[in-house]
Every structure is written in C-alpha cells, then in structure tokens.
N, C-alpha and C positions, 0 to 999 in steps of 0.2 A: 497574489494576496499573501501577506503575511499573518498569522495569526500566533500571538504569545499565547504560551506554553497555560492550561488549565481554560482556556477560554472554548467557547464552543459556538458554533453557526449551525445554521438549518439550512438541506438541501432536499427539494421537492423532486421525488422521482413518481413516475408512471405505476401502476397496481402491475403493468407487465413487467415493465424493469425490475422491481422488489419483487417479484416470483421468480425473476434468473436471478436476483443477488440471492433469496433462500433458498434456491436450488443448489447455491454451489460455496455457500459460507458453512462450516464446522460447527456442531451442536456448539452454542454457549460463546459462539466468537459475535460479537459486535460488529456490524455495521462498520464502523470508523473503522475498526482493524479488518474486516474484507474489502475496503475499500484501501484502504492504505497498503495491503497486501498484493493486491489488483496494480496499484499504481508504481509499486516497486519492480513488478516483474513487467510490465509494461516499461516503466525506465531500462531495464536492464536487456531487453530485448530491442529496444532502439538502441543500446549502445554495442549491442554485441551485432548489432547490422551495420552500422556506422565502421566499426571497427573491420566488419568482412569486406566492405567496400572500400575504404580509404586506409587501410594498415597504417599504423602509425599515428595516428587521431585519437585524442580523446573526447569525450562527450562533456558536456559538465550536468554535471548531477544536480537534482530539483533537489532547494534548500528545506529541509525538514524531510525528507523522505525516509531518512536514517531508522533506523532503529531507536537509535538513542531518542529518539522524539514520540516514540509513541509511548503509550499509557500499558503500566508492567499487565490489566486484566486484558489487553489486545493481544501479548506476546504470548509466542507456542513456548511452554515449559521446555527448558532444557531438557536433553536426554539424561538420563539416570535421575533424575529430579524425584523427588517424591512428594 
C-alpha cells in the first residue's frame, strides 16, 4: 500500500497488543513512529540474515521505510541537539 506523504489510515489493534506497544515505545513517541521504528529494524534484520546466508545478495528495501518519510515529532533528536 502506498500512502502520500501528510495522509493518514487507521489500524485496529487488540487492548493486549497496545499494552506491549506502551510497554516498549519512549515517553512522548507516537505510535506511527514505534511502529515505523519496529518496522525498520525488522527490515534490517531480515536483511542482515539474507546477507549471512547467501553473501553477496541484497535485500530490497520497503518503499517509505527511510527516514526521510517520517514525520520530524517521530524522529529521535540528534545528539548534541538542544
């Protein structure tokens, strides 16, 4: 599913599922950003297995997963930020 940039969807989760997502999201981080953060290191650990098993392979990367597509109140502040 593609979704342009500013648009937004609804995803229905279980009262138990939303107890482990606020167990383990950052005071003050959104949902969409634990979720897109979940999904990134999930990407990146299928690609660093793909990569231990077939050496010389790459993965292709989910469209919008980047950085650059998320919303700047999801992203962790730079270091030395203030």
């Amino acid at each position: 599913m593609i979704v342009k940039d500013g648009k937004r969807v609804s995803v229905s989760v279980s009262q138990e599922t939303k107890g482990l997502l606020d167990s383990i999201k950052h005071r003050g981080q959104s949902y969409d950003g634990l979720i897109h953060e979940l999904a990134m290191r999930w990407q990146k650990m299928k690609e660093a297995e793909a990569n231990k098993s077939n050496p010389g392979t790459e993965t292709k990367t989910i469209k919008g997963l980047g950085n650059a597509g998320m919303n700047k109140r999801n992203q962790e502040p730079e270091r030395g930020a203030h």
